[in-house]
C-alpha positions in Angstrom: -78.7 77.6 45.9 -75.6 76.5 47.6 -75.1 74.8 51.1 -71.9 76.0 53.2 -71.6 74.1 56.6 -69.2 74.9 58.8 -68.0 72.7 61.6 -66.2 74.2 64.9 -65.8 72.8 68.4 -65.5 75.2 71.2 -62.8 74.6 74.4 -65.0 73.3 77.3 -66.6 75.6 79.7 -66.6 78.2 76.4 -69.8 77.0 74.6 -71.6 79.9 75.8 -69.0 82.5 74.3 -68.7 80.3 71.2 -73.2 80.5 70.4 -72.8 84.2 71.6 -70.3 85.4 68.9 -72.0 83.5 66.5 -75.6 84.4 67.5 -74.2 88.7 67.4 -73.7 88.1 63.5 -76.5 87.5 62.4 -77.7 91.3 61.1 -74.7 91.3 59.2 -75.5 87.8 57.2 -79.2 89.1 56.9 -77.5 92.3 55.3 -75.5 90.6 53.2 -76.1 89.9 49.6 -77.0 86.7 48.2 -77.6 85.7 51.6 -80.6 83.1 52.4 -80.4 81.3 55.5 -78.3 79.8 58.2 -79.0 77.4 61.2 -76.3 77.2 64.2 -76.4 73.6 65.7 -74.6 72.9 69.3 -73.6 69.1 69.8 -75.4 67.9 73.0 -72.0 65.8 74.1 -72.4 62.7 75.3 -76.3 62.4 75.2 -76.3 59.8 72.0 -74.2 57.7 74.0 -76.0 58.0 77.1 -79.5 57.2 75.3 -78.2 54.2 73.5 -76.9 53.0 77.6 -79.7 53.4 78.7 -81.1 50.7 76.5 -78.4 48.5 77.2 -78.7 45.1 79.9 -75.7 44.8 82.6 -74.3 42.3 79.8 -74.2 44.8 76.9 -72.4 47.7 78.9 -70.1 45.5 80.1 -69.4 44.1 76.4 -69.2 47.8 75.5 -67.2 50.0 77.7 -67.8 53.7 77.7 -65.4 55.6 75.3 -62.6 57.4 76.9 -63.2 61.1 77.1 -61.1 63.5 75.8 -60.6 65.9 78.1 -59.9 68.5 75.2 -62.9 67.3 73.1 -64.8 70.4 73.9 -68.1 71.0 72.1 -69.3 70.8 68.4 -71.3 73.0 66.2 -72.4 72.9 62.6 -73.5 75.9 60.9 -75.4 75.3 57.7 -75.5 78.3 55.7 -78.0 79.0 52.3 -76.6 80.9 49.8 -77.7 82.3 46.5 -74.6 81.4 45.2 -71.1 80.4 45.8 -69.8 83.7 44.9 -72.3 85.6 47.0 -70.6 83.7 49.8 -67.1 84.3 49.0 -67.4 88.0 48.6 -69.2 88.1 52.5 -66.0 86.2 53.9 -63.5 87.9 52.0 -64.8 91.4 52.4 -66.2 91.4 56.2 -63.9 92.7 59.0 -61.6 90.0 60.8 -61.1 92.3 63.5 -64.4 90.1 65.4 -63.0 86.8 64.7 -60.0 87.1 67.2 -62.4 87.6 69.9 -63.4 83.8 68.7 -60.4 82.2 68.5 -59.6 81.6 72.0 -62.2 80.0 72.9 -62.1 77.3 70.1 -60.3 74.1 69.4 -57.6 73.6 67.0 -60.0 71.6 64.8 -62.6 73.8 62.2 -63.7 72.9 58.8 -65.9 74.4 56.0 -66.7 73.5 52.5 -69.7 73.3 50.1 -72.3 70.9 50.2 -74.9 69.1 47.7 -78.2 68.0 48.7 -78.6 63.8 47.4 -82.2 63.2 48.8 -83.9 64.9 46.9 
């Protein structure tokens, strides 16, 4: 089995657009050979920082200031994808239409990656 996560942060106020496109596509992976699983993840912003303030005494906060925001940091996802193989999953990227993908791109952040994982725990 191979692991394919792919990471993508969506322009802010576009989060709902972003989950949408990638929430329509999922026929076509169930369709597609080779094809296991895939689980869509959508960053909560800020909330880790806001639970660990929320344990913090006067003291501490003021010790450690709240991070500047970006105002272009949008919104993250992770998709982790199972496949049967690596191959399986090259042949669905390289032989699927990119006619869909343009409708993406405008609501996403200059930033994306994707590459193979291996499982260490176990």
């Amino acid at each position: 089995m191979e692991t394919v996560v792919v990471q993508i942060a969506a322009k802010a106020g576009m989060e709902d657009k972003v989950e949408a496109f990638y929430l329509s596509q999922q026929a076509e992976y169930e369709a597609a050979p080779g094809f296991i699983d895939r689980t869509i993840l959508k960053a909560r912003t800020g909330a880790m920082f806001k639970a660990i303030q929320s344990r913090l005494t006067a003291e501490q906060i003021a010790k450690h200031p709240a991070p500047e925001v970006d105002a272009e940091q949008g919104t993250e996802f992770i998709l982790v994808e199972h496949w049967e193989s690596a191959e399986l999953r090259m042949d669905f990227t390289m032989n699927r239409s990119k006619e869909r993908d343009k409708d993406l791109f405008p609501y996403l952040l200059p930033r994306h990656a994707s590459e193979f994982y291996e499982e260490v725990t176990g």
